[in-house]
N, CA, C and O atoms as CSV, one atom per row, in Angstrom:
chain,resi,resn,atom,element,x,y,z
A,1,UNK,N,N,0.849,-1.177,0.000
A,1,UNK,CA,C,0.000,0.000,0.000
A,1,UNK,C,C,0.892,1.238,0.000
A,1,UNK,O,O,1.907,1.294,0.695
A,2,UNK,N,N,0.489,2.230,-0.798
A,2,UNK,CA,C,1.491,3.560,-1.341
A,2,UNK,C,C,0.248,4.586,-0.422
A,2,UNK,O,O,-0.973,4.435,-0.364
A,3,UNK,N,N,1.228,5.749,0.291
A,3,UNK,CA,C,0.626,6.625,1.049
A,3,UNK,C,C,1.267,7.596,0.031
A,3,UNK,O,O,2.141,7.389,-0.810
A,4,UNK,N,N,0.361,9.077,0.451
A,4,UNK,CA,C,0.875,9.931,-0.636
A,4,UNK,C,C,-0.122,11.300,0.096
A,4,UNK,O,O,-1.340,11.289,0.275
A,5,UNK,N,N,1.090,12.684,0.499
A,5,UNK,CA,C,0.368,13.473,0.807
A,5,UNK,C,C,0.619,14.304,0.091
A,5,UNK,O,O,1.730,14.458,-0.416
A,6,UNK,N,N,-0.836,15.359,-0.193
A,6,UNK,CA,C,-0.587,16.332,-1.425
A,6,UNK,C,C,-1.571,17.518,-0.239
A,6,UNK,O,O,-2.277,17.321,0.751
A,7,UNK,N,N,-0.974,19.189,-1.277
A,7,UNK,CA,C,-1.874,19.977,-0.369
A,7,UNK,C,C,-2.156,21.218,-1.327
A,7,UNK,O,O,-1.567,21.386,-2.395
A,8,UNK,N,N,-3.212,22.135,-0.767
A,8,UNK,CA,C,-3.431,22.818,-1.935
A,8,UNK,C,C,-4.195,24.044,-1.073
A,8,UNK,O,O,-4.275,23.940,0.151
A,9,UNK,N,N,-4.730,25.165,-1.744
A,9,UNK,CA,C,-5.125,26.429,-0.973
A,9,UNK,C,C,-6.933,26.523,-1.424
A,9,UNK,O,O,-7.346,26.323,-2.566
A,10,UNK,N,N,-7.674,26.818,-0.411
A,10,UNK,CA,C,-8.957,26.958,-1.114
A,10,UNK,C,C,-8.514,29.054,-1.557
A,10,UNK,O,O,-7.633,29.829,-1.183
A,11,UNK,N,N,-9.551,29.146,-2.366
A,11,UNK,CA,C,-9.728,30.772,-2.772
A,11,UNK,C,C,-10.155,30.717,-1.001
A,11,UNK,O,O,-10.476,31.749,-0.411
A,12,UNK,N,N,-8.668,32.744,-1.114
A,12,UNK,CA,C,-9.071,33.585,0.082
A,12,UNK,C,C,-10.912,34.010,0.201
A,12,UNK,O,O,-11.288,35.121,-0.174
A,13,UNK,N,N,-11.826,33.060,0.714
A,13,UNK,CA,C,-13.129,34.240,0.734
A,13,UNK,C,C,-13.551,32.814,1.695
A,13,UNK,O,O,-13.535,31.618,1.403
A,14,UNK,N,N,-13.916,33.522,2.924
A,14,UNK,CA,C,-15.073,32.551,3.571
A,14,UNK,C,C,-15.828,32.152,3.115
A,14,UNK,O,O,-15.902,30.959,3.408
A,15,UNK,N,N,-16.891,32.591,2.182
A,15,UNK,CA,C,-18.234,31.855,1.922
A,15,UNK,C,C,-17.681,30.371,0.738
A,15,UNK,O,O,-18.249,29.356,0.334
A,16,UNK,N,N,-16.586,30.855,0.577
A,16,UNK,CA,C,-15.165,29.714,-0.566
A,16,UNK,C,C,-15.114,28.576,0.201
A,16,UNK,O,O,-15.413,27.488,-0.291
A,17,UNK,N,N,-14.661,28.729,1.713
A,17,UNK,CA,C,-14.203,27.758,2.212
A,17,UNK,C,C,-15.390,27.100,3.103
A,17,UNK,O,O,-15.260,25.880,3.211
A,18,UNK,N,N,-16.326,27.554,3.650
A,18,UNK,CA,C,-17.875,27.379,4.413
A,18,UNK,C,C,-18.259,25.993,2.841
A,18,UNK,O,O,-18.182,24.765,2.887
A,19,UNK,N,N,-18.571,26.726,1.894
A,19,UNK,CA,C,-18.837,25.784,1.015
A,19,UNK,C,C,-18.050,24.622,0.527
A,19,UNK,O,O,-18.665,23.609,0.191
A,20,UNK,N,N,-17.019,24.654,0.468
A,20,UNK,CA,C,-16.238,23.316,0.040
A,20,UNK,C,C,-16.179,22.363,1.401
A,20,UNK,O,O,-15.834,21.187,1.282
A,21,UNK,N,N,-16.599,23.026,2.962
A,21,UNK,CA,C,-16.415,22.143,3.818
A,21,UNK,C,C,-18.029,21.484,3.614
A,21,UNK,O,O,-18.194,20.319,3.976
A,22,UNK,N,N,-19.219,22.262,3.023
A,22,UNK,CA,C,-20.680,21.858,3.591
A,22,UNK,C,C,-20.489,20.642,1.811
A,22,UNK,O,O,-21.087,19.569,1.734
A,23,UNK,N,N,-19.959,20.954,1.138
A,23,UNK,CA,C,-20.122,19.736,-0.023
A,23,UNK,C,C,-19.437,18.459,0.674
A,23,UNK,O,O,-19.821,17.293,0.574
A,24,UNK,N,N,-18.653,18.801,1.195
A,24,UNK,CA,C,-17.617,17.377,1.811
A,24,UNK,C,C,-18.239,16.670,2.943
A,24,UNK,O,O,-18.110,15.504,3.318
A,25,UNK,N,N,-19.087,17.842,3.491
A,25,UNK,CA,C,-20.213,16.830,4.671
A,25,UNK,C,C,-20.910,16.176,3.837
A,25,UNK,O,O,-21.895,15.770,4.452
A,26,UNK,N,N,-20.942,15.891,2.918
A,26,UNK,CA,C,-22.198,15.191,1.962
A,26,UNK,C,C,-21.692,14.734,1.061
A,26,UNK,O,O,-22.344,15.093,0.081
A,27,UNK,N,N,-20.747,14.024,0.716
A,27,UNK,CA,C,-20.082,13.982,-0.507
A,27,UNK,C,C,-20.854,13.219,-1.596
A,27,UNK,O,O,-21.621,12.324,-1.239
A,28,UNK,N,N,-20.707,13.506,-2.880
A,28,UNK,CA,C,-21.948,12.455,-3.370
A,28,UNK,C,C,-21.516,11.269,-3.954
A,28,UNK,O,O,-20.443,11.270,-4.557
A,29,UNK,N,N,-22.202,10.231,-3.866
A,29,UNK,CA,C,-22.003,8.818,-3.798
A,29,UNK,C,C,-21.271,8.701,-4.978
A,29,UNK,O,O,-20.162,8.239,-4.710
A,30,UNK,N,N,-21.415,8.926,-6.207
A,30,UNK,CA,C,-20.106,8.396,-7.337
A,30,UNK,C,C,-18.846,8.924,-7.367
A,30,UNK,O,O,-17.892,8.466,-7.997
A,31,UNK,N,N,-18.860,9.856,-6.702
A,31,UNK,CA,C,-17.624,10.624,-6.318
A,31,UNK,C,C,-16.634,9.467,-4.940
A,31,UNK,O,O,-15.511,9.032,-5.196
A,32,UNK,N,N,-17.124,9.268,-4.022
A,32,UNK,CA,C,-16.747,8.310,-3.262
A,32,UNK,C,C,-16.191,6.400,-4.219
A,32,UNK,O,O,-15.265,5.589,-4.216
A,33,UNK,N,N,-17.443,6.613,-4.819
A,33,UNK,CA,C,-17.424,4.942,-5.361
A,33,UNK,C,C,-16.241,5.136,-6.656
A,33,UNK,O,O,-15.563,4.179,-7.028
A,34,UNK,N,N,-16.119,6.450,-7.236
A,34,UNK,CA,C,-14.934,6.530,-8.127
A,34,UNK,C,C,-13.453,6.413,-7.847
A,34,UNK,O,O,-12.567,5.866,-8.504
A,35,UNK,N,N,-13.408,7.197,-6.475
A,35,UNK,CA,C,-12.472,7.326,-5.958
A,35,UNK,C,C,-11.887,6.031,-5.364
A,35,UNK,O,O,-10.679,5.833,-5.496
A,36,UNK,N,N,-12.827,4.939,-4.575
A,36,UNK,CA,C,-12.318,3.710,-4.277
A,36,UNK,C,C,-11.648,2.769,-5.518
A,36,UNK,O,O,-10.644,2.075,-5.678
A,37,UNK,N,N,-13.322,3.355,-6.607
A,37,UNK,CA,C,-12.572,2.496,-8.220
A,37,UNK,C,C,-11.142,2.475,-8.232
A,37,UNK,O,O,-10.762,1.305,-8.263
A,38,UNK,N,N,-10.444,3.074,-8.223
A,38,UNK,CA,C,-9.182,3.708,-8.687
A,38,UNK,C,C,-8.236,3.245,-7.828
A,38,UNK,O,O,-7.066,3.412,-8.173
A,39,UNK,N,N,-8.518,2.552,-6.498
A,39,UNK,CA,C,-7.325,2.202,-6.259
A,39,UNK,C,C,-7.121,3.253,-5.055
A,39,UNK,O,O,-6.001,3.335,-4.552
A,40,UNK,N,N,-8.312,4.164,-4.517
A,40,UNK,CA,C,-8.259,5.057,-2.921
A,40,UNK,C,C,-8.739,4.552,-2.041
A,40,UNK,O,O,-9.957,4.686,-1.922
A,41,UNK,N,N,-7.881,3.636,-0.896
A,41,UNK,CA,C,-8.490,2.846,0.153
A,41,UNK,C,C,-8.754,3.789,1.129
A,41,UNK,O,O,-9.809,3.920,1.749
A,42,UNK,N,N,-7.880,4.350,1.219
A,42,UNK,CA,C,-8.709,5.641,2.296
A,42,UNK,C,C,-7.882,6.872,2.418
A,42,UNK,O,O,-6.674,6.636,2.398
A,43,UNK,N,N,-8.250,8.254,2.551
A,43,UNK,CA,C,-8.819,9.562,2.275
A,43,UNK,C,C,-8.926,10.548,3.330
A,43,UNK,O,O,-9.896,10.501,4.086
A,44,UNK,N,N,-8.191,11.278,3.439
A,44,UNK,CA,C,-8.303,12.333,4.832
A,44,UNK,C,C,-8.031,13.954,4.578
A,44,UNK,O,O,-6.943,14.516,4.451
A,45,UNK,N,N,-8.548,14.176,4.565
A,45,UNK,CA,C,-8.686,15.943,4.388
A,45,UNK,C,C,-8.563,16.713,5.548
A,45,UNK,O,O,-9.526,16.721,6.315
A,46,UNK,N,N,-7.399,17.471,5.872
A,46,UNK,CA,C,-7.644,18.459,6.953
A,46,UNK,C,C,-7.118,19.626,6.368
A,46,UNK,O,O,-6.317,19.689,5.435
A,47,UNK,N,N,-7.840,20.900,7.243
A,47,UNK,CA,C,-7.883,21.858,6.606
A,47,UNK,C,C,-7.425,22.880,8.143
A,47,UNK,O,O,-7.717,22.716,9.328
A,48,UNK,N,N,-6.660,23.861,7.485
A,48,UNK,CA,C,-5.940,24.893,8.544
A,48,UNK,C,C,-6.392,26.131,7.408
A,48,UNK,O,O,-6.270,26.189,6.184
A,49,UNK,N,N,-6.947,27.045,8.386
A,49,UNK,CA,C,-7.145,28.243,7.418
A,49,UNK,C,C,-8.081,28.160,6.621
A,49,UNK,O,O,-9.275,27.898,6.768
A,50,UNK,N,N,-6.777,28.670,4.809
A,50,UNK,CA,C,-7.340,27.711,3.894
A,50,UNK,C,C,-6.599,26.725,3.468
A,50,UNK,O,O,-7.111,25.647,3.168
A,51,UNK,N,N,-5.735,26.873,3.410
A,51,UNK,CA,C,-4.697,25.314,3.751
A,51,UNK,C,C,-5.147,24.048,3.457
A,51,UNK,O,O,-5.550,23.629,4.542
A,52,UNK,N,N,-5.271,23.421,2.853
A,52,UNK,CA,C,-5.902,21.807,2.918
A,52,UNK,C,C,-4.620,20.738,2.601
A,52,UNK,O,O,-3.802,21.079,1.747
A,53,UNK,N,N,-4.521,19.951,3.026
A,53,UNK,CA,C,-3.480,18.537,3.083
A,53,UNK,C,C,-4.163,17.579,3.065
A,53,UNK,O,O,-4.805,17.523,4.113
A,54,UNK,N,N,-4.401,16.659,2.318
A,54,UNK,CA,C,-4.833,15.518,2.063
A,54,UNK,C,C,-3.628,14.201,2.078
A,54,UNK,O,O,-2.567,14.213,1.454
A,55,UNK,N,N,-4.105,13.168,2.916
A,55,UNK,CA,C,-3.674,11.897,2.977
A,55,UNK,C,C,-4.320,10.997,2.344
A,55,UNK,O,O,-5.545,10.896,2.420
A,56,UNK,N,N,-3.328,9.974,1.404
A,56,UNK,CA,C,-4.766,9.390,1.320
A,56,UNK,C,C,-3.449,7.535,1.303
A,56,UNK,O,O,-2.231,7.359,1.283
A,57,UNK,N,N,-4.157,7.008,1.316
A,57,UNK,CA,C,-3.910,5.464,1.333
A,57,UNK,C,C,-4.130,4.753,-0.021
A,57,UNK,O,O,-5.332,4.780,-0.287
A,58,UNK,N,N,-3.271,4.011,-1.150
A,58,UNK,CA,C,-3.556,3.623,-2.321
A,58,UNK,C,C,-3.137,2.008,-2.536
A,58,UNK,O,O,-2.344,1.443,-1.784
A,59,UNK,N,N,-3.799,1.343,-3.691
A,59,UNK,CA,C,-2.894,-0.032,-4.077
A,59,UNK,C,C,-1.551,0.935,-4.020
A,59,UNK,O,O,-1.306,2.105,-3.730
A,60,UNK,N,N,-0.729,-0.388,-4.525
A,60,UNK,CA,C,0.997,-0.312,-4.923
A,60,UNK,C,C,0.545,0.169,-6.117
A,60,UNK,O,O,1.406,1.038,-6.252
A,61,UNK,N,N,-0.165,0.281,-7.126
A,61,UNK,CA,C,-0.234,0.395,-8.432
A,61,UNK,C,C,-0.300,1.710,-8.367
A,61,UNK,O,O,0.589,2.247,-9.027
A,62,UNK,N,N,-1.256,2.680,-7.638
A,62,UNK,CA,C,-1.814,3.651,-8.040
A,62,UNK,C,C,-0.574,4.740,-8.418
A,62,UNK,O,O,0.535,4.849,-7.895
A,63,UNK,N,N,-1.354,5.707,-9.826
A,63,UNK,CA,C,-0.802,6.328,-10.342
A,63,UNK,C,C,-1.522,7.660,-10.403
A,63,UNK,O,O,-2.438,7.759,-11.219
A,64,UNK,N,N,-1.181,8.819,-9.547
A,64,UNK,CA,C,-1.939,9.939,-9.410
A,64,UNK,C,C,-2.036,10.573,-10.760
A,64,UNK,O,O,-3.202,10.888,-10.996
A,65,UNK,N,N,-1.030,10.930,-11.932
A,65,UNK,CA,C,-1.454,11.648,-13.296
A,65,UNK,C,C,-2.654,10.544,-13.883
A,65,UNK,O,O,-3.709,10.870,-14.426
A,66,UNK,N,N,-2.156,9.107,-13.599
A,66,UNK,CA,C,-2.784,8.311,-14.730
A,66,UNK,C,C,-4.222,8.172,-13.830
A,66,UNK,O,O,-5.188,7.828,-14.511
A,67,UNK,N,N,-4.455,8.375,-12.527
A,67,UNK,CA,C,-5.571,7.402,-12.346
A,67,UNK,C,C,-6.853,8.736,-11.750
A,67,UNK,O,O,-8.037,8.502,-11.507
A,68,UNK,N,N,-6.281,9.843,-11.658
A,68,UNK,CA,C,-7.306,11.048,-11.296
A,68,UNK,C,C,-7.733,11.323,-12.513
A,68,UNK,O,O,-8.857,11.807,-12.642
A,69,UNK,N,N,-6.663,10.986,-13.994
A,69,UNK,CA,C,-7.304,11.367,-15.032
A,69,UNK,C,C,-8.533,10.428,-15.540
A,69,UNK,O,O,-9.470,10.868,-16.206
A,70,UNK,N,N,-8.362,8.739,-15.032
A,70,UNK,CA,C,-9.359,7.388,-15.662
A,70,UNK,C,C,-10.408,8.454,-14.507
A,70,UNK,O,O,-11.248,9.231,-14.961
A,71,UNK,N,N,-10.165,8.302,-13.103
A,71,UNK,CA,C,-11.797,9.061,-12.514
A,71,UNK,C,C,-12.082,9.653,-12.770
A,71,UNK,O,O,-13.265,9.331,-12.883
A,72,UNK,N,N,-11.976,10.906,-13.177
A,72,UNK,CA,C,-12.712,11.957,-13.688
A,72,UNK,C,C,-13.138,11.413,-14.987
A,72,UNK,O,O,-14.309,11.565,-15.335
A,73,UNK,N,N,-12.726,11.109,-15.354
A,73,UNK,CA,C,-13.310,10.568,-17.155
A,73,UNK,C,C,-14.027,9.319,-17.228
A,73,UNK,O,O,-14.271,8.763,-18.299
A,74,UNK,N,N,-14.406,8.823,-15.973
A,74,UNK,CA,C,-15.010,7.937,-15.388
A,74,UNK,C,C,-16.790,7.718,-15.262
A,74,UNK,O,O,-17.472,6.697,-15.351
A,75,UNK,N,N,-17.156,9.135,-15.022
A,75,UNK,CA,C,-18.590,9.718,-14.504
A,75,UNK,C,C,-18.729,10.887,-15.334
A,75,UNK,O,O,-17.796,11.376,-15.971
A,76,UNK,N,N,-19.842,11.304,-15.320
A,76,UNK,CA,C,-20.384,12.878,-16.166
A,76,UNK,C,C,-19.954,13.462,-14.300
A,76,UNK,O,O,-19.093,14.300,-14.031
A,77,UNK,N,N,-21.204,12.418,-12.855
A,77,UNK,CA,C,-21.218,13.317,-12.089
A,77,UNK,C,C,-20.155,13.801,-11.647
A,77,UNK,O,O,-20.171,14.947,-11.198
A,78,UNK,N,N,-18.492,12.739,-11.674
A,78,UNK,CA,C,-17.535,12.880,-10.828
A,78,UNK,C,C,-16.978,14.210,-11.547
A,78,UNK,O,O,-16.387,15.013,-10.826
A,79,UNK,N,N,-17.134,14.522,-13.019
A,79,UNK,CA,C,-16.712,15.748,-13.844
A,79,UNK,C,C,-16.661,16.880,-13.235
A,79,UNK,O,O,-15.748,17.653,-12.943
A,80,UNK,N,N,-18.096,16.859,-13.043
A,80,UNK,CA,C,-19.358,17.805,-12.455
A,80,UNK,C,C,-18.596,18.196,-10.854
A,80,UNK,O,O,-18.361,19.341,-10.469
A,81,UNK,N,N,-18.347,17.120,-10.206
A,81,UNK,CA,C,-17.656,17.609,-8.457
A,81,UNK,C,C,-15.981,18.219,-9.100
A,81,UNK,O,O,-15.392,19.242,-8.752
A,82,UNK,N,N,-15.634,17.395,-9.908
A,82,UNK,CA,C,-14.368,17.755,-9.904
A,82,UNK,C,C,-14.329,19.371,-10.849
A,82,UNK,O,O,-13.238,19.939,-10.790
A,83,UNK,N,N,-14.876,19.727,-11.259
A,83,UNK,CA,C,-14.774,21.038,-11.669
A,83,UNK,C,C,-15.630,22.203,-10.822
A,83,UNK,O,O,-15.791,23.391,-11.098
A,84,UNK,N,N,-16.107,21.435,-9.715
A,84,UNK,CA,C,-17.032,22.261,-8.970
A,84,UNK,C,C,-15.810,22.910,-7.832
A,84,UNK,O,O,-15.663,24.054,-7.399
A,85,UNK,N,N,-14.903,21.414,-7.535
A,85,UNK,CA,C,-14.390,22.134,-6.282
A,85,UNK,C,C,-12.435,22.810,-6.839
A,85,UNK,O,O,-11.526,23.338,-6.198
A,86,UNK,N,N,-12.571,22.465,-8.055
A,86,UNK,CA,C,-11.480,23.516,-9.046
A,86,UNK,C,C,-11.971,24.627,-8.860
A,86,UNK,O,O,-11.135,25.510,-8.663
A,87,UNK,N,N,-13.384,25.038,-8.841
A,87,UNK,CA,C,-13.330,26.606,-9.485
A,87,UNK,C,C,-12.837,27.022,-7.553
A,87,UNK,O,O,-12.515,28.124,-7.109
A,88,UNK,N,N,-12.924,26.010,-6.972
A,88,UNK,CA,C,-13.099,26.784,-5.118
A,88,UNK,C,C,-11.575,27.002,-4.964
A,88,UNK,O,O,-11.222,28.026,-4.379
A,89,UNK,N,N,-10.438,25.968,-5.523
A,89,UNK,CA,C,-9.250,26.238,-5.060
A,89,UNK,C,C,-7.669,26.858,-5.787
A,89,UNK,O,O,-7.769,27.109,-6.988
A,90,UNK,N,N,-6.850,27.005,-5.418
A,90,UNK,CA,C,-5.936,27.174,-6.051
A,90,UNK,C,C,-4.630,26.813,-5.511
A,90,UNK,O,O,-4.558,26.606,-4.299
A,91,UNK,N,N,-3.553,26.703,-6.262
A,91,UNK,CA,C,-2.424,25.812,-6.211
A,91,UNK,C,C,-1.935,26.843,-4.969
A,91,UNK,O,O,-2.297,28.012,-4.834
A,92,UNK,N,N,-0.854,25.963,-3.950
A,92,UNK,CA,C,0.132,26.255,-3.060
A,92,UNK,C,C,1.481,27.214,-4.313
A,92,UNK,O,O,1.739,27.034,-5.504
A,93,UNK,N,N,1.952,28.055,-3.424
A,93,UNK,CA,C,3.403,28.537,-4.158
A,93,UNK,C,C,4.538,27.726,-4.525
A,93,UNK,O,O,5.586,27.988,-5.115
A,94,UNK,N,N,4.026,26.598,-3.987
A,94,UNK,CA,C,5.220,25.507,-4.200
A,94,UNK,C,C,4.966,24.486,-5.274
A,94,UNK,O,O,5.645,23.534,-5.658
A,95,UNK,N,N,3.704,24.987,-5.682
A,95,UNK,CA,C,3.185,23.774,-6.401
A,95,UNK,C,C,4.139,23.803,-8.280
A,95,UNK,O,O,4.526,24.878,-8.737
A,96,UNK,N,N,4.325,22.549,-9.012
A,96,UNK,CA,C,4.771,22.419,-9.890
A,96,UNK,C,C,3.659,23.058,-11.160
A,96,UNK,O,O,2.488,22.707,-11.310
A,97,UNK,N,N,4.259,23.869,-11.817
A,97,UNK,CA,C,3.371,24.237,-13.236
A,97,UNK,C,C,2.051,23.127,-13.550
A,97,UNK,O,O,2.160,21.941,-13.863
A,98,UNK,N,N,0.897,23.853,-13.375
A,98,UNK,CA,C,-0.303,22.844,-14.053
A,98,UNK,C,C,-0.334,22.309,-12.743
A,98,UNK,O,O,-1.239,21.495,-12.558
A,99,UNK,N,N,0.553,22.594,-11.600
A,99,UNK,CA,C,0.208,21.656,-10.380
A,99,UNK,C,C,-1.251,21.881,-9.566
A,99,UNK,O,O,-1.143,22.899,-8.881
A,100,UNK,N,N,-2.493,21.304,-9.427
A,100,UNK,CA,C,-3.102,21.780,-8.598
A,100,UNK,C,C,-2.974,21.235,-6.905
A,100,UNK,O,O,-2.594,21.924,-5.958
A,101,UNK,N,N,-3.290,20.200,-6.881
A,101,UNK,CA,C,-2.810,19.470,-5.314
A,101,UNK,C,C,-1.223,19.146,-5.903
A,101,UNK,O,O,-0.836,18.332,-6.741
A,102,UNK,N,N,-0.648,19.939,-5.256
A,102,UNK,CA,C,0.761,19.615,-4.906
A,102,UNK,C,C,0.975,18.692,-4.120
A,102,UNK,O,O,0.600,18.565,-2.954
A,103,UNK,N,N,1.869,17.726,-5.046
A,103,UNK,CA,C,2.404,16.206,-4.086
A,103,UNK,C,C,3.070,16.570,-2.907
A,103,UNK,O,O,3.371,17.764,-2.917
A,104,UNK,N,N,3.525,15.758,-1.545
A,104,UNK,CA,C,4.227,16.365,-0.451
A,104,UNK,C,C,5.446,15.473,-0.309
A,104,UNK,O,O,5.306,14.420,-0.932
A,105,UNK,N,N,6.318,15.561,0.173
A,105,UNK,CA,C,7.275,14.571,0.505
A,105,UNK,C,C,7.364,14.415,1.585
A,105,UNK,O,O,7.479,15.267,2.467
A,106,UNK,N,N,7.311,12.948,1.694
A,106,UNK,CA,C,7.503,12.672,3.477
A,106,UNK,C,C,8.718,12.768,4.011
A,106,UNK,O,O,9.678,12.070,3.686
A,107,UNK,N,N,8.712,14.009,5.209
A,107,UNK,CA,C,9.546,14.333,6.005
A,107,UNK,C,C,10.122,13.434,7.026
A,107,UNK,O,O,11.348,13.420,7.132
A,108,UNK,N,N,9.414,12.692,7.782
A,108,UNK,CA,C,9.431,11.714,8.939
A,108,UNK,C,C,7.926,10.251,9.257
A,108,UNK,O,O,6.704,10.126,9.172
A,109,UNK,N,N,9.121,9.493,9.626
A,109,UNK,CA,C,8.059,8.674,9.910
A,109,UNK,C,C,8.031,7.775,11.303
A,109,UNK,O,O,9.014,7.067,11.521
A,110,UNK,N,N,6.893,7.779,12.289
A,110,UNK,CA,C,7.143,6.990,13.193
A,110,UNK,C,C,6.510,5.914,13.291
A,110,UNK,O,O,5.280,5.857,13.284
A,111,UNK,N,N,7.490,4.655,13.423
A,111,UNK,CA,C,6.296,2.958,13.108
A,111,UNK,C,C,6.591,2.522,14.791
A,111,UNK,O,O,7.488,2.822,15.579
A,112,UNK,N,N,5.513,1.772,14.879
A,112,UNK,CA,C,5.604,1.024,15.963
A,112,UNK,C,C,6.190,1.420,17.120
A,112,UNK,O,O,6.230,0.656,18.084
């Protein structure tokens, strides 16, 4: 199993960030069932500010260019979320050209 943290900025405006948290209380069901498709065993979003860092848990296979592009091209609805919560955010300063969730590199790790 491949872990992989990426992070990204919602747009500066409260009613920006109020809304991308009240869609995520509800997320809608093909959006979830796409995301498992693909190879996302599990998924964690925390948010500072506007700040967001996402964890998420994958097969060994998964391939973030190759496999966010099969989900989205997967569903009309998953299209539909995934361009809904684009228009809400924007890339970190660190992020790579075309980067929107900037990949993270793991700094430290503590097992057992």
């Amino acid at each position: 199993m491949k872990q992989h943290g990426r992070t990204l900025n919602l747009k500066d405006d409260p009613r920006v960030i109020e809304s991308y948290l009240e869609y995520h209380r509800a997320v809608w069901p093909a959006v979830e069932a796409g995301l498992r498709g693909i190879g996302i065993h599990r998924m964690l979003i925390w948010i500072l500010g506007r700040r967001l860092f996402m964890f998420m848990e994958t097969d060994d296979s998964f391939d973030p260019a190759r496999d966010f592009a099969r989900y989205e091209a997967s569903h009309p609805r998953i299209k539909e979320w995934q361009d809904l919560m684009a228009s809400m955010q924007e890339p970190v300063p660190e992020a790579a050209p075309g980067e929107l969730w900037a990949e993270m590199t793991l700094a430290y790790r503590l097992e057992g």
